[in-house]
N, C-alpha and C positions, 0 to 999 in steps of 0.2 A: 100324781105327784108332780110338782115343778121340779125344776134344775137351778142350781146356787151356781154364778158363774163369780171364781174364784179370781183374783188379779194380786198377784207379788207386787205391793209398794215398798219394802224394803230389803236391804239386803242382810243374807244368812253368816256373813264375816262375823265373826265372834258370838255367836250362838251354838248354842249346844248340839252335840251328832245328833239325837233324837230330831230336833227340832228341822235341821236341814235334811237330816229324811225322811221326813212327814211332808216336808214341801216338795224334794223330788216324787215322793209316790202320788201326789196331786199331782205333777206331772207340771210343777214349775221350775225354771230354772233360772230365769233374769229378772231383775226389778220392769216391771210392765204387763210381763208376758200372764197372758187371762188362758182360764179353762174351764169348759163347764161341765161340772157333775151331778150325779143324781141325790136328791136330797134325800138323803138317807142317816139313820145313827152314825154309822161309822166315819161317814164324810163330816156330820158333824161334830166328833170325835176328834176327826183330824183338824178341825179348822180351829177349836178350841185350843189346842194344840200351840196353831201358830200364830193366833188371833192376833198378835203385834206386828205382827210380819205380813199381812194379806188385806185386804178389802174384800168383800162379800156381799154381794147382789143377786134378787128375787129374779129368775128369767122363767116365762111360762113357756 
């Protein structure tokens, strides 16, 4: 399986609590800041999630 490396382009200010802690448990906290996870359901779960708020990239 690949890894989805995840990157915050906007910011959580006026967004819903679920929403900003689905990005803290990706393990984001500033607009920029990247992380890479394993491409799995649940991560895609999450990304759905915050799909407005992140960019998302194939890393082998």
């Amino acid at each position: 399986m690949s890894d989805l490396k995840i990157t915050q382009t906007k910011s959580v200010i006026s967004e819903k609590r679920n929403q900003r802690e689905t990005l803290r448990t990706l393990g984001l906290r500033r607009i920029g800041q990247s992380t890479v996870r394993p491409d799995n359901p649940q991560v895609r779960g999450m990304i759905r999630t915050v799909a407005h708020l992140v960019a998302v990239e194939e890393v082998d």
